[in-house]
NUSERO-678768 format. One record per atom (N, C-alpha, C): residue in three letters; residue number from 1; y, z, x. Coordinates in nm, 3 decimals. Example, Ala and Ser with C-alpha at 12.3 -4.5 7.8 and 13.67 -1.06 7.14 Angstrom:
// residues 2
   residu   num        c2        c3        c1
      ala     1    -0.569     0.780     1.319
      ala     1    -0.450     0.780     1.230
      ala     1    -0.330     0.780     1.320
      ser     2    -0.225     0.708     1.285
      ser     2    -0.106     0.714     1.367
      ser     2     0.003     0.787     1.290
// end
This chain:
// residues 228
   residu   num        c2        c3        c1
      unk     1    -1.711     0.413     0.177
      unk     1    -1.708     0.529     0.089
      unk     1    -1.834     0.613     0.099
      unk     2    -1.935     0.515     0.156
      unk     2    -2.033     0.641     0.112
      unk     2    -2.076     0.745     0.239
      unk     3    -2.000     0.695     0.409
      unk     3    -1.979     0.794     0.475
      unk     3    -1.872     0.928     0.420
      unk     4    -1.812     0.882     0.361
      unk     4    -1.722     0.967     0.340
      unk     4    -1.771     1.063     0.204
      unk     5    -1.866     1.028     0.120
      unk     5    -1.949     1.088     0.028
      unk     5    -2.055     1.223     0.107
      unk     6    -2.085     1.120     0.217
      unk     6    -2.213     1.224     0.255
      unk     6    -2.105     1.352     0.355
      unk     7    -1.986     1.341     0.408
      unk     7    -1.918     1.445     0.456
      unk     7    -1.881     1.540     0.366
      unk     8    -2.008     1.626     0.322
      unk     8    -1.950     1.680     0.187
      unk     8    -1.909     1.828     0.221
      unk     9    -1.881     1.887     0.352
      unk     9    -1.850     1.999     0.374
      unk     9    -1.695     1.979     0.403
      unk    10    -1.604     1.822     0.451
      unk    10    -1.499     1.820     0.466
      unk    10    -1.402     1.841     0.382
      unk    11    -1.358     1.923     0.418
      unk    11    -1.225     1.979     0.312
      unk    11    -1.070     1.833     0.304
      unk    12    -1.088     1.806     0.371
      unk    12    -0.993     1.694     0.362
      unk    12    -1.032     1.558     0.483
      unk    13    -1.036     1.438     0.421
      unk    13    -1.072     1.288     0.490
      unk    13    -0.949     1.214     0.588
      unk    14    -0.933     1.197     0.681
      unk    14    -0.835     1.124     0.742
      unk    14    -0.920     0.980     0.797
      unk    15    -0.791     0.930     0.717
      unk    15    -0.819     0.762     0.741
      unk    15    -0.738     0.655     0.803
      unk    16    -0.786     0.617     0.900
      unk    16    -0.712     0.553     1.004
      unk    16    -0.768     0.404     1.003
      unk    17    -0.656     0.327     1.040
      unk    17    -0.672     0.179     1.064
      unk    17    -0.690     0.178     1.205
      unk    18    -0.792     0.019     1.237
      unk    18    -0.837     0.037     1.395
      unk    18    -0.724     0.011     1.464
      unk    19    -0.582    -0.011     1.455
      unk    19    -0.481    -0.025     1.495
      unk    19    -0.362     0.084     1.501
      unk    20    -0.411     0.145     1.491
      unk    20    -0.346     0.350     1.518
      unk    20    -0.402     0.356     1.629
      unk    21    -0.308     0.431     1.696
      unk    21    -0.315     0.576     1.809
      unk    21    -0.263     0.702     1.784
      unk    22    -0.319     0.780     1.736
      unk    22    -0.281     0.923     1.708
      unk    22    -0.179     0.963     1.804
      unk    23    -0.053     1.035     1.802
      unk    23    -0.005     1.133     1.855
      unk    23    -0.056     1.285     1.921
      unk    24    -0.059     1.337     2.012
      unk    24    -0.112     1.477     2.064
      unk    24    -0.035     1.576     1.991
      unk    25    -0.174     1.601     1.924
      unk    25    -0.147     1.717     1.818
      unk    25    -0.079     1.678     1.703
      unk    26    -0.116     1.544     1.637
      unk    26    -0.031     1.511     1.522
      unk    26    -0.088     1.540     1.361
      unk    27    -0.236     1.590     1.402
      unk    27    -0.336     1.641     1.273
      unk    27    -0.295     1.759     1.189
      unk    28    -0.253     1.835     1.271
      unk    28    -0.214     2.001     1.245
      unk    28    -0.099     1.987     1.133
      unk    29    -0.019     1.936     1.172
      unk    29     0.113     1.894     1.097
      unk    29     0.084     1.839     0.963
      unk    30    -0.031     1.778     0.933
      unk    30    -0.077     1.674     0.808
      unk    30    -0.195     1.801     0.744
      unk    31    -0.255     1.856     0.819
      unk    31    -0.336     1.976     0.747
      unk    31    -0.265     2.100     0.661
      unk    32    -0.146     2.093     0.737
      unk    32    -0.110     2.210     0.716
      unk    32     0.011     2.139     0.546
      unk    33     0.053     1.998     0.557
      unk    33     0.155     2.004     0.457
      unk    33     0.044     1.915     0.317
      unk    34    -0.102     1.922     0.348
      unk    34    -0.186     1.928     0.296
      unk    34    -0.206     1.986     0.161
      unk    35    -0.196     2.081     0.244
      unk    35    -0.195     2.286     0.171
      unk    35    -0.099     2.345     0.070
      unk    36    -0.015     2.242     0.050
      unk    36     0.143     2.248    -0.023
      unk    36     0.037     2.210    -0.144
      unk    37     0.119     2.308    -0.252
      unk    37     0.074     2.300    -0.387
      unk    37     0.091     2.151    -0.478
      unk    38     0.002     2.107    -0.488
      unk    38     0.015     1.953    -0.589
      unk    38     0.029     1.811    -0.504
      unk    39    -0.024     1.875    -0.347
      unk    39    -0.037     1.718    -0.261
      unk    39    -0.183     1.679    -0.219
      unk    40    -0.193     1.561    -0.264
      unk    40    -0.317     1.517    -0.295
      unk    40    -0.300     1.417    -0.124
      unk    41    -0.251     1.336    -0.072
      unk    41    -0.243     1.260     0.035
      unk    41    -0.079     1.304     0.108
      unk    42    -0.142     1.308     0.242
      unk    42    -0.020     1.346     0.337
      unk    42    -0.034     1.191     0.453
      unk    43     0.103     1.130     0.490
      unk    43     0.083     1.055     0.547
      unk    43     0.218     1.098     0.676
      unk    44     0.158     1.025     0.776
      unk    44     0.242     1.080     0.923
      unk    44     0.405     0.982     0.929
      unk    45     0.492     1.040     0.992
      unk    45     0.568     0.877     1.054
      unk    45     0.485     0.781     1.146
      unk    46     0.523     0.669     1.124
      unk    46     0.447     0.562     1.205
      unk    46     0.559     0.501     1.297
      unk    47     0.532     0.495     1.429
      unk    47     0.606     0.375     1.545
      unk    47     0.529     0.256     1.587
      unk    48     0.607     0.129     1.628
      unk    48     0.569     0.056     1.678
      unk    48     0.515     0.063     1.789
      unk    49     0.468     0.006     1.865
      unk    49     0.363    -0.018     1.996
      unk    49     0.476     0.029     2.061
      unk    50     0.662    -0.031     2.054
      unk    50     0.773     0.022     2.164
      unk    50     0.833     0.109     2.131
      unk    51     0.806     0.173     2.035
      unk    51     0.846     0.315     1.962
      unk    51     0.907     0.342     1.888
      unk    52     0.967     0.221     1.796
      unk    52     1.063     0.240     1.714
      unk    52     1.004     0.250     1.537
      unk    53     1.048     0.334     1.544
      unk    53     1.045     0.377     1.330
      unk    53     0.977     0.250     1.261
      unk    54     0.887     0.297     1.220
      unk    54     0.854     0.261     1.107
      unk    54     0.889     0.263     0.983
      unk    55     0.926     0.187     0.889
      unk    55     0.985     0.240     0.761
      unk    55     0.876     0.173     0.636
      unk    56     0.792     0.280     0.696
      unk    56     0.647     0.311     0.622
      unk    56     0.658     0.363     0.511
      unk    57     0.742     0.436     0.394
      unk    57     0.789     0.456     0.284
      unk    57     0.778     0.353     0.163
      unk    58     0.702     0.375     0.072
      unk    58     0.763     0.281    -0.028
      unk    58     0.797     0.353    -0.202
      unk    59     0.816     0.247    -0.260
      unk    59     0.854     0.306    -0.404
      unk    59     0.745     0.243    -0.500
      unk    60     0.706     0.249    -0.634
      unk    60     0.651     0.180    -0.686
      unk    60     0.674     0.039    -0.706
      unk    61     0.574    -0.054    -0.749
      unk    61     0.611    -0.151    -0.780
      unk    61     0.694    -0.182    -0.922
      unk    62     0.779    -0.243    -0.956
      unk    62     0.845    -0.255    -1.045
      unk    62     0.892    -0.415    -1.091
      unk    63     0.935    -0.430    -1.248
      unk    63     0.969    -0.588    -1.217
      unk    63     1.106    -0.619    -1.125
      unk    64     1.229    -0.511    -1.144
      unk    64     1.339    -0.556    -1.050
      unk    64     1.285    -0.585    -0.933
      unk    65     1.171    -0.511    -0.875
      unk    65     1.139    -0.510    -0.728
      unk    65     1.098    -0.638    -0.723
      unk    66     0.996    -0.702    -0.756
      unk    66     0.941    -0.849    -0.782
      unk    66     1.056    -0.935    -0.769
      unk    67     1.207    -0.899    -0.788
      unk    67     1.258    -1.055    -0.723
      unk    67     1.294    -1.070    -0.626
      unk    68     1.236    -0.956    -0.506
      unk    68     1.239    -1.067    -0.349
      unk    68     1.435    -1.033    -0.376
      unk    69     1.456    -0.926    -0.380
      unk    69     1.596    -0.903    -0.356
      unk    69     1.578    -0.761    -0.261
      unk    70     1.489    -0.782    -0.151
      unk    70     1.459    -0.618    -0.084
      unk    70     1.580    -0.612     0.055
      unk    71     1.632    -0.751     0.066
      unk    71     1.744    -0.740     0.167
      unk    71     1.834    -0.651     0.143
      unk    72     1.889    -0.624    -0.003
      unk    72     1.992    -0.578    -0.050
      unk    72     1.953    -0.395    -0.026
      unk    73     1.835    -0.378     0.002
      unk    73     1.855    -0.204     0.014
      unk    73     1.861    -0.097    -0.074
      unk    74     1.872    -0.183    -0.198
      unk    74     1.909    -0.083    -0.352
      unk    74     1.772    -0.047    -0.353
      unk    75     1.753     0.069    -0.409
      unk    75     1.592     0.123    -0.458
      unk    75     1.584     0.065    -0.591
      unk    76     1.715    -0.019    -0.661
      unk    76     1.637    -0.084    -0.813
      unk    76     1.558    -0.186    -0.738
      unk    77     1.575    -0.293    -0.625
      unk    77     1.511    -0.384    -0.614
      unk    77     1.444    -0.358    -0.510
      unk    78     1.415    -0.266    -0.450
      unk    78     1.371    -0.244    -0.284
      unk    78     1.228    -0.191    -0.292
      unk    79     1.082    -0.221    -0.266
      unk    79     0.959    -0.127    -0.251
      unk    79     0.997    -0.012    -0.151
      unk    80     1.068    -0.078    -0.071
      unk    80     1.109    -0.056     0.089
      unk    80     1.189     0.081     0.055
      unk    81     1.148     0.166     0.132
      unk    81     1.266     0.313     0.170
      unk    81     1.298     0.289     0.307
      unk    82     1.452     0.259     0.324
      unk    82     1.479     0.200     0.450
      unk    82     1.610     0.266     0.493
      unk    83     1.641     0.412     0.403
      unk    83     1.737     0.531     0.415
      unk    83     1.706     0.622     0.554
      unk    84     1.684     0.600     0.661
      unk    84     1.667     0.700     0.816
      unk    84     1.674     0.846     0.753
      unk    85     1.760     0.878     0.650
      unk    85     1.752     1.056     0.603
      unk    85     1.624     1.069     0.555
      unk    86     1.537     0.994     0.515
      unk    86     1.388     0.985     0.438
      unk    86     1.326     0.978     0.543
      unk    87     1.305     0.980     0.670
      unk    87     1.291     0.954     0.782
      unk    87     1.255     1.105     0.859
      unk    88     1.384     1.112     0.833
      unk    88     1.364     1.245     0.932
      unk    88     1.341     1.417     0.879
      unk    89     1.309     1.391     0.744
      unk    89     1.253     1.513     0.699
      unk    89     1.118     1.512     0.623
      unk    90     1.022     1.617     0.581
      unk    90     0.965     1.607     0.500
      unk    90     1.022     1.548     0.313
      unk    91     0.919     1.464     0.252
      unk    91     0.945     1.473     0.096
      unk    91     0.834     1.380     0.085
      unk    92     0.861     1.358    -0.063
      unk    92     0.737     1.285    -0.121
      unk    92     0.742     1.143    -0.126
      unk    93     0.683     1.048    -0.138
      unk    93     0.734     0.932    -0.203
      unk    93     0.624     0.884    -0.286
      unk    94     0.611     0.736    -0.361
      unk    94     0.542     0.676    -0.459
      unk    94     0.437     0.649    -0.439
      unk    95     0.469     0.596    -0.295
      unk    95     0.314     0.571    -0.172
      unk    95     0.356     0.535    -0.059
      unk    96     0.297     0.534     0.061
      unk    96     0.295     0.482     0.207
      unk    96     0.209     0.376     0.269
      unk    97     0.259     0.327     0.347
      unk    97     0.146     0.256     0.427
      unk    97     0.029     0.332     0.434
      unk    98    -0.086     0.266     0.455
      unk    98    -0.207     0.313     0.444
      unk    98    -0.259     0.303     0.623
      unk    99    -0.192     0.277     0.749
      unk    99    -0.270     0.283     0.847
      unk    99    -0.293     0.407     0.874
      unk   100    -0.266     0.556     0.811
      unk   100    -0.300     0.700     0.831
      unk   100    -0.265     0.731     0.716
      unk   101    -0.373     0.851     0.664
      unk   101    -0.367     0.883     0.569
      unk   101    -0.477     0.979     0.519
      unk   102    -0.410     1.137     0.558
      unk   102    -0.505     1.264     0.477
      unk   102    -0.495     1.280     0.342
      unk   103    -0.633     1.280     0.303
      unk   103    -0.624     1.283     0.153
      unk   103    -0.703     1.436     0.195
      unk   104    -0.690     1.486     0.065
      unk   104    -0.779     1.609     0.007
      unk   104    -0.910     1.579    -0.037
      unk   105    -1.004     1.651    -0.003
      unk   105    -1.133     1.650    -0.062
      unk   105    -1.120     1.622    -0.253
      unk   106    -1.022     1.685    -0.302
      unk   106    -1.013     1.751    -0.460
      unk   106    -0.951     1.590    -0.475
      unk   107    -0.856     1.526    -0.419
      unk   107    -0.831     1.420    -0.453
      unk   107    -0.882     1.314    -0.473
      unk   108    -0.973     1.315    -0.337
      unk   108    -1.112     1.225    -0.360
      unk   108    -1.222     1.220    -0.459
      unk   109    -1.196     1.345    -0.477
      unk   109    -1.319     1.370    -0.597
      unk   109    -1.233     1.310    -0.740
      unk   110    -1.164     1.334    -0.760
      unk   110    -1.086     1.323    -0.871
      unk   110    -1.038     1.139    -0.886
      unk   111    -1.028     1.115    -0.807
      unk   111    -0.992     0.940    -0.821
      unk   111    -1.079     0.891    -0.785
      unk   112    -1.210     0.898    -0.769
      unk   112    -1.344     0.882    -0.682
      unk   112    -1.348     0.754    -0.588
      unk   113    -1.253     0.858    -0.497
      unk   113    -1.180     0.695    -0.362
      unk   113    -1.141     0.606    -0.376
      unk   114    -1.123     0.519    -0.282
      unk   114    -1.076     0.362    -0.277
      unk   114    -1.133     0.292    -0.387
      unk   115    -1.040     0.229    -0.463
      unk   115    -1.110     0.122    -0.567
      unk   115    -1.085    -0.021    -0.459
      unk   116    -1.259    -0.045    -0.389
      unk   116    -1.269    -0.113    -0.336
      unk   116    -1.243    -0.302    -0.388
      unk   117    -1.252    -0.264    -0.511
      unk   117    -1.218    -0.420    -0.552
      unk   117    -1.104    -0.502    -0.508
      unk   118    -0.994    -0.434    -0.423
      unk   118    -0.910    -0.459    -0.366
      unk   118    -0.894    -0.556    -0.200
      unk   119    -0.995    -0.485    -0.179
      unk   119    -1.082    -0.556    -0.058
      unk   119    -0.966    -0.510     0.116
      unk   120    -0.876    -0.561     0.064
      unk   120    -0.692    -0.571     0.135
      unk   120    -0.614    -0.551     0.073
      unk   121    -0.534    -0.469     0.084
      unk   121    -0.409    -0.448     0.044
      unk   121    -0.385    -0.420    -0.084
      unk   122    -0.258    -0.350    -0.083
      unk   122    -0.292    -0.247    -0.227
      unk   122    -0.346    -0.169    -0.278
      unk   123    -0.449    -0.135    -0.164
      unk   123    -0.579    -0.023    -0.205
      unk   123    -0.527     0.106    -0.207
      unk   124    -0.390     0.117    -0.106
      unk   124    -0.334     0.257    -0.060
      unk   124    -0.194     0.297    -0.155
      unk   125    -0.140     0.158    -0.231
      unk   125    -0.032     0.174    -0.356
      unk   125    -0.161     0.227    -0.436
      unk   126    -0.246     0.138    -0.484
      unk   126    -0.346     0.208    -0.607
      unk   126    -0.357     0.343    -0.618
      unk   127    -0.371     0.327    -0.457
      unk   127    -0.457     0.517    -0.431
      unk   127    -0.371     0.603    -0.487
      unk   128    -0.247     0.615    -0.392
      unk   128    -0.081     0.687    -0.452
      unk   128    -0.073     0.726    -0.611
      unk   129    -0.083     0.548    -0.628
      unk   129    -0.012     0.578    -0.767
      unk   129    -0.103     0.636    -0.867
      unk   130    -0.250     0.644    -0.844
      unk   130    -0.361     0.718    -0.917
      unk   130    -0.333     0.843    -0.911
      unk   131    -0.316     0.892    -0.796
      unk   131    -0.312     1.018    -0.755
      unk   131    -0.206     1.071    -0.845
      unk   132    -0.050     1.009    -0.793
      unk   132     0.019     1.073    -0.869
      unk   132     0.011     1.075    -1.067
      unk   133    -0.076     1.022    -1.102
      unk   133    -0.101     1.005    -1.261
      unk   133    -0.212     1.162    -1.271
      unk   134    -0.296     1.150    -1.167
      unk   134    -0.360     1.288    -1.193
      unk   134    -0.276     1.439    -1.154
      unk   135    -0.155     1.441    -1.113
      unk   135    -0.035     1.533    -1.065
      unk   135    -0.101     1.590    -0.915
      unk   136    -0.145     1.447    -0.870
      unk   136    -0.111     1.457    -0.724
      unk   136    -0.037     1.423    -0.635
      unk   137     0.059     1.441    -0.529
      unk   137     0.149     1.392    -0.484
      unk   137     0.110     1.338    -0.333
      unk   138     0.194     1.222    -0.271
      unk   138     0.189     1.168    -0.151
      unk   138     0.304     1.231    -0.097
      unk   139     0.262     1.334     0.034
      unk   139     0.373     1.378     0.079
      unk   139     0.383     1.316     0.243
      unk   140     0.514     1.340     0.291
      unk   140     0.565     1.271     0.428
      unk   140     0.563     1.359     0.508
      unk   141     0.559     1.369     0.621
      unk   141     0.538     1.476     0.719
      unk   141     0.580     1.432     0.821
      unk   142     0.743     1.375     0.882
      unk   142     0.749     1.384     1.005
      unk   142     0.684     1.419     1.138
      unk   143     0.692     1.534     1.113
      unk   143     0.599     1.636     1.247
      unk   143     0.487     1.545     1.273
      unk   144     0.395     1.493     1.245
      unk   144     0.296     1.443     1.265
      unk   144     0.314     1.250     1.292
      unk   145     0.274     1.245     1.389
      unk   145     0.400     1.088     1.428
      unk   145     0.240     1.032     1.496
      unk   146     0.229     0.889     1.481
      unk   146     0.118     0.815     1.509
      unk   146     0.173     0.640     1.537
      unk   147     0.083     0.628     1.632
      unk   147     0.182     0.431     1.701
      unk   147     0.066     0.370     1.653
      unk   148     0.126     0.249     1.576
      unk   148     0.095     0.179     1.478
      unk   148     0.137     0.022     1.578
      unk   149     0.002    -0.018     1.606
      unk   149     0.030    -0.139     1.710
      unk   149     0.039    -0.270     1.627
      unk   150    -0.075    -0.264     1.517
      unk   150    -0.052    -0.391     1.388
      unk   150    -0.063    -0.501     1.479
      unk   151    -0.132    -0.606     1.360
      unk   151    -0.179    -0.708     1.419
      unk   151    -0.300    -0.684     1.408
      unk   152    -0.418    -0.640     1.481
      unk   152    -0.510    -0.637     1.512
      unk   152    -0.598    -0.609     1.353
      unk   153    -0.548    -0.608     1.282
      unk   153    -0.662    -0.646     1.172
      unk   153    -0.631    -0.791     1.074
      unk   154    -0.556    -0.859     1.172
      unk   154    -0.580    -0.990     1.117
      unk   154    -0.452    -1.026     1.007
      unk   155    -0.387    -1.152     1.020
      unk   155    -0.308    -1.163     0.945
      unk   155    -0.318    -1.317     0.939
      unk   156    -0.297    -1.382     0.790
      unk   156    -0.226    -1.580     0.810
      unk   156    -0.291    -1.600     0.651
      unk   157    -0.265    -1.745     0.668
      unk   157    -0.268    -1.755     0.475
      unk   157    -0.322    -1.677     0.381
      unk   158    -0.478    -1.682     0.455
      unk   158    -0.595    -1.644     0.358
      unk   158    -0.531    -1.507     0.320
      unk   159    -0.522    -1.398     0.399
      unk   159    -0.500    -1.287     0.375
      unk   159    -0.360    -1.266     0.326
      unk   160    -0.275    -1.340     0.325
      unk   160    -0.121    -1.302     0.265
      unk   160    -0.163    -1.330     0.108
      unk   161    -0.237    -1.451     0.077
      unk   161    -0.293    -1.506    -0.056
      unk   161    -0.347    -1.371    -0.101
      unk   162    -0.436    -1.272    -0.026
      unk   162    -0.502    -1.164    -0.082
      unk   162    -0.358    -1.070    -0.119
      unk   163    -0.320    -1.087    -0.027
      unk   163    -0.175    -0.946    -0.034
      unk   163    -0.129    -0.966    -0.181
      unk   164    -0.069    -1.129    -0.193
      unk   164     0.010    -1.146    -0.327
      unk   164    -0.084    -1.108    -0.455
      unk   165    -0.191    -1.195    -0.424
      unk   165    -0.280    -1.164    -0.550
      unk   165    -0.322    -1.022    -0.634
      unk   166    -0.369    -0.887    -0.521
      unk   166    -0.366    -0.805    -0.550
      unk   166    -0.228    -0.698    -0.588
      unk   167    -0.146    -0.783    -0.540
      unk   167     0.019    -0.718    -0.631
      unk   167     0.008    -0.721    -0.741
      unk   168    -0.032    -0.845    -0.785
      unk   168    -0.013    -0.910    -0.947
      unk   168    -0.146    -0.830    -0.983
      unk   169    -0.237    -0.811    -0.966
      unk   169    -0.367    -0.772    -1.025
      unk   169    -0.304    -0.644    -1.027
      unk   170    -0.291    -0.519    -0.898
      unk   170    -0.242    -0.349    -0.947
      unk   170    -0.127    -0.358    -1.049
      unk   171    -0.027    -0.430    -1.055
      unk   171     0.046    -0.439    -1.135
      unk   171    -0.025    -0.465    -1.308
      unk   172    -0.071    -0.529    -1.309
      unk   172    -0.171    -0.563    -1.449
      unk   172    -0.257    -0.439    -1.467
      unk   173    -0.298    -0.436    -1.405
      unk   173    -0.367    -0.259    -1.405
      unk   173    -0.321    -0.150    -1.468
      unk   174    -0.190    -0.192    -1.425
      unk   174    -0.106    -0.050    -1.496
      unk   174     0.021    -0.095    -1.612
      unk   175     0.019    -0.173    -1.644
      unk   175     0.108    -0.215    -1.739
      unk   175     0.043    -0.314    -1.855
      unk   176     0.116    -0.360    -1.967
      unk   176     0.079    -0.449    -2.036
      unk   176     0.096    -0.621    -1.995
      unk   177     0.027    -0.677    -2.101
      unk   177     0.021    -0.813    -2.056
      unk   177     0.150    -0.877    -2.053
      unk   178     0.239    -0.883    -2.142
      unk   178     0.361    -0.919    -2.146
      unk   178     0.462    -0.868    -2.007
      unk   179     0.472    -0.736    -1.974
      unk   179     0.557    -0.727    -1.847
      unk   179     0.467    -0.742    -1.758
      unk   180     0.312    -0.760    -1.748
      unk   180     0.261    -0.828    -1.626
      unk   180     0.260    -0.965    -1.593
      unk   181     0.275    -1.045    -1.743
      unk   181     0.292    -1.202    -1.680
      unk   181     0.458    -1.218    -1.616
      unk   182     0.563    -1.144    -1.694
      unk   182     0.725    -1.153    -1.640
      unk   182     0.666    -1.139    -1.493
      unk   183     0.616    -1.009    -1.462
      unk   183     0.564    -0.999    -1.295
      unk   183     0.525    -1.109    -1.218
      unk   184     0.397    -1.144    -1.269
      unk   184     0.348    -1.299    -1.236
      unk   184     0.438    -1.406    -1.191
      unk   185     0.539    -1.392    -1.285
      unk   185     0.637    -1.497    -1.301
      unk   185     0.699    -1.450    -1.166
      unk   186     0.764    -1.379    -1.127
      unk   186     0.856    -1.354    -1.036
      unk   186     0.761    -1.335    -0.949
      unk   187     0.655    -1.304    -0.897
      unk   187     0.615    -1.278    -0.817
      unk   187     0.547    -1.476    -0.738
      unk   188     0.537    -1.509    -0.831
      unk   188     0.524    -1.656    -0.806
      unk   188     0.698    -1.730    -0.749
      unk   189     0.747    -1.741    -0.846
      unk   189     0.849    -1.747    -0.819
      unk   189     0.935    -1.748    -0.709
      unk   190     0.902    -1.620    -0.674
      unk   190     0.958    -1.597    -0.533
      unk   190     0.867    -1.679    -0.403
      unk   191     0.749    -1.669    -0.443
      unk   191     0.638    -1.778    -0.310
      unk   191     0.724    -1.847    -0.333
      unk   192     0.743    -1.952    -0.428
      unk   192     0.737    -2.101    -0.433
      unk   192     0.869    -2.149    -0.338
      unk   193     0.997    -2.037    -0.386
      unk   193     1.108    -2.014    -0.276
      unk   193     1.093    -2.038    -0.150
      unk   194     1.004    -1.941    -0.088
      unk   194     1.032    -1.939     0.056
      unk   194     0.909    -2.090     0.114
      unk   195     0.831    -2.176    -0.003
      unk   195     0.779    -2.306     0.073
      unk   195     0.928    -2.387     0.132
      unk   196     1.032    -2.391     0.115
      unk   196     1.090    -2.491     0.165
      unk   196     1.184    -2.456     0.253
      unk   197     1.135    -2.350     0.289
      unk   197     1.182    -2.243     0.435
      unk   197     1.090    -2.278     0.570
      unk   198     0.989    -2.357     0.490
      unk   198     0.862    -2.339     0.617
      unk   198     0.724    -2.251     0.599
      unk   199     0.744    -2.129     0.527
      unk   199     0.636    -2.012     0.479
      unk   199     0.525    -2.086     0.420
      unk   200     0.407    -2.161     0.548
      unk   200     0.266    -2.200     0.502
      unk   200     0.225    -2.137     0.408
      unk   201     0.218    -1.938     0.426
      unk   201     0.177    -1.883     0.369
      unk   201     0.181    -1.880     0.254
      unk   202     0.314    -1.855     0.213
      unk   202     0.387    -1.889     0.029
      unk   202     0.282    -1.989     0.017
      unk   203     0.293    -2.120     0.026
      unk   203     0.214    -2.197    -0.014
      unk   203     0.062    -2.194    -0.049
      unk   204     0.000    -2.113     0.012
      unk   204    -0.106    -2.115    -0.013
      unk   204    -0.135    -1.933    -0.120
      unk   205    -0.042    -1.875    -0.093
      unk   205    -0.033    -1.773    -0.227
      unk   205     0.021    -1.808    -0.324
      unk   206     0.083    -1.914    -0.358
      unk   206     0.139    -1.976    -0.503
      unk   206    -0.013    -2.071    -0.530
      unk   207    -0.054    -2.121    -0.433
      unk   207    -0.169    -2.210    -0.470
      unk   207    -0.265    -2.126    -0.574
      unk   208    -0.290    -2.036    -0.488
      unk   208    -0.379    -1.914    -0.536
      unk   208    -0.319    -1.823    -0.668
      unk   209    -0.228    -1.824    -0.666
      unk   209    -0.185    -1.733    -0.798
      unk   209    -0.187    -1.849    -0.889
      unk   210    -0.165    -2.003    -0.849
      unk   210    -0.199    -2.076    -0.999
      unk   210    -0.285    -2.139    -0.997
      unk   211    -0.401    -2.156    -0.886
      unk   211    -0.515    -2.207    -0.952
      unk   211    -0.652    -2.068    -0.910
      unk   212    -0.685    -2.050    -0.970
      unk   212    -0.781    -1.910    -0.933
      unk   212    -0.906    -1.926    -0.895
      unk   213    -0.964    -2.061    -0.886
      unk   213    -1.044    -2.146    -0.781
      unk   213    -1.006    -2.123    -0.626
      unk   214    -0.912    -2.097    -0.591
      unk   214    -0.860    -2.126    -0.475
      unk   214    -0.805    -1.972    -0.427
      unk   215    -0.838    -1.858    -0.500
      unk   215    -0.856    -1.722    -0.464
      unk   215    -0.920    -1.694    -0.328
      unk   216    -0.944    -1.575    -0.238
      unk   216    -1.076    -1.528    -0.135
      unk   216    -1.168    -1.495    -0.251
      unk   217    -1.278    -1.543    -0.225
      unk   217    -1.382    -1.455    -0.283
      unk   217    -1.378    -1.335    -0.287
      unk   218    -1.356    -1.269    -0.183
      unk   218    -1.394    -1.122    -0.167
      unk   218    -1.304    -1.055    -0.277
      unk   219    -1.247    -1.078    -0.330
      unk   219    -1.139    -1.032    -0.458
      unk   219    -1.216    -1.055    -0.576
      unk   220    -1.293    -1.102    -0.589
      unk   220    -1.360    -1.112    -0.719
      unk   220    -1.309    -1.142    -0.854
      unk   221    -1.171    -1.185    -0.857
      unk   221    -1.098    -1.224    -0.946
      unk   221    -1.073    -1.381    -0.995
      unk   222    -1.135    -1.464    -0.993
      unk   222    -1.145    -1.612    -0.937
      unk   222    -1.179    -1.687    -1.127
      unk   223    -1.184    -1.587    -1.224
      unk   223    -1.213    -1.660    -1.319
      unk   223    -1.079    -1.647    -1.423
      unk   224    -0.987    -1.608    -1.380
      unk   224    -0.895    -1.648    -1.540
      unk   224    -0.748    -1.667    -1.395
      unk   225    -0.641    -1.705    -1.508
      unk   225    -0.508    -1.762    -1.443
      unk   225    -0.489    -1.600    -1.364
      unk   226    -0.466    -1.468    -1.465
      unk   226    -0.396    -1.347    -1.464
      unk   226    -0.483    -1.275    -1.343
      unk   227    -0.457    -1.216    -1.320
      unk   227    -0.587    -1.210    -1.174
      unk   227    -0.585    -0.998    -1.209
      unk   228    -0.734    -0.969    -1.243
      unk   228    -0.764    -0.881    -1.263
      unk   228    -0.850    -0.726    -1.196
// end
């Protein structure tokens, strides 16, 4: 953040994961739907390393969404926008993947960046959903298309444990205690499911969502059950 403090003549920040490759000429397209009245972050389509769609779209988090019913495709239970018509035009959504992502100078100033306490994941739902509380919007921009190779910033227990944890924590953030423990609940819930599938990972994110000893440090959340 604080390179991005001292760029104080930039009118708008683009933020890329070391696992992007820009498209030729895919900036112009994100500057320009920038400029649209009440959009605070513009994010590109994303492809795989072999070129196929990304379905980089999401919705807010919600408790229907929390029961691990995202096969089914419904937007009551889905984070996932996995409609190809959302795809192939401009519109807005709740938030996007975060491996690209123009924000506005005015936006930055106004949510005063990344709430780094996040460390991984969730930093770019937070961002969204801040934004849109200050009547800023995350808009989509086809035109502007970027290959998203993934992987390369690391993935396996430790960090899936961060993924889950900080669900349950943005979620608590923005709601009360009562529909954040139901959250908790399902969001546990659903780990504990996929241990007898094989999912190491589950296992060690249910570990972590019920004993808070057994958190990453780098989350800083390690002293109560509710993870904050």
């Amino acid at each position: 953040m604080s390179t991005v403090r001292e760029a104080i003549s930039a009118e708008a920040i683009l933020i890329l994961n070391p696992d992007v490759r820009l498209h030729e000429e895919s900036v112009p397209p994100l500057l320009r739907a920038l400029q649209e009245p009440d959009v605070g972050i513009v994010a590109p389509q994303l492809r795989s390393a072999c070129g196929r769609l990304e379905r980089s779209l999401r919705r807010e988090p919600t408790l229907p969404r929390a029961l691990g019913l995202t096969r089914t495709r419904l937007a009551l239970f889905s984070e996932s926008v996995d409609s190809p018509a959302a795809y192939a035009r401009p519109g807005t959504a709740d938030w996007a993947q975060g491996a690209v992502l123009l924000m506005s100078r005015k936006c930055y100033e106004v949510l005063g960046g990344w709430d780094e306490s996040y460390f991984l994941y969730s930093e770019e739902t937070d961002l969204s959903l801040r934004a849109r509380d200050a009547g800023l919007l995350t808009r989509y921009e086809p035109l502007s298309v970027a290959t998203h190779i993934g992987g390369q910033s690391g993935r396996d227990q430790r960090t899936h444990a961060m993924q889950v944890i900080n669900r349950v924590r943005l979620y608590r953030r923005r709601h009360g205690p009562v529909a954040s423990w139901c959250y908790y609940g399902l969001i546990l819930a659903n780990q504990l499911t996929r241990i007898p599938r094989g999912q190491r990972e589950s296992r060690a994110a249910a570990a972590a969502l019920l004993t808070p000893a057994r958190r990453p440090g780098e989350l800083g959340c390690s002293d109560r059950r509710m993870p904050r």
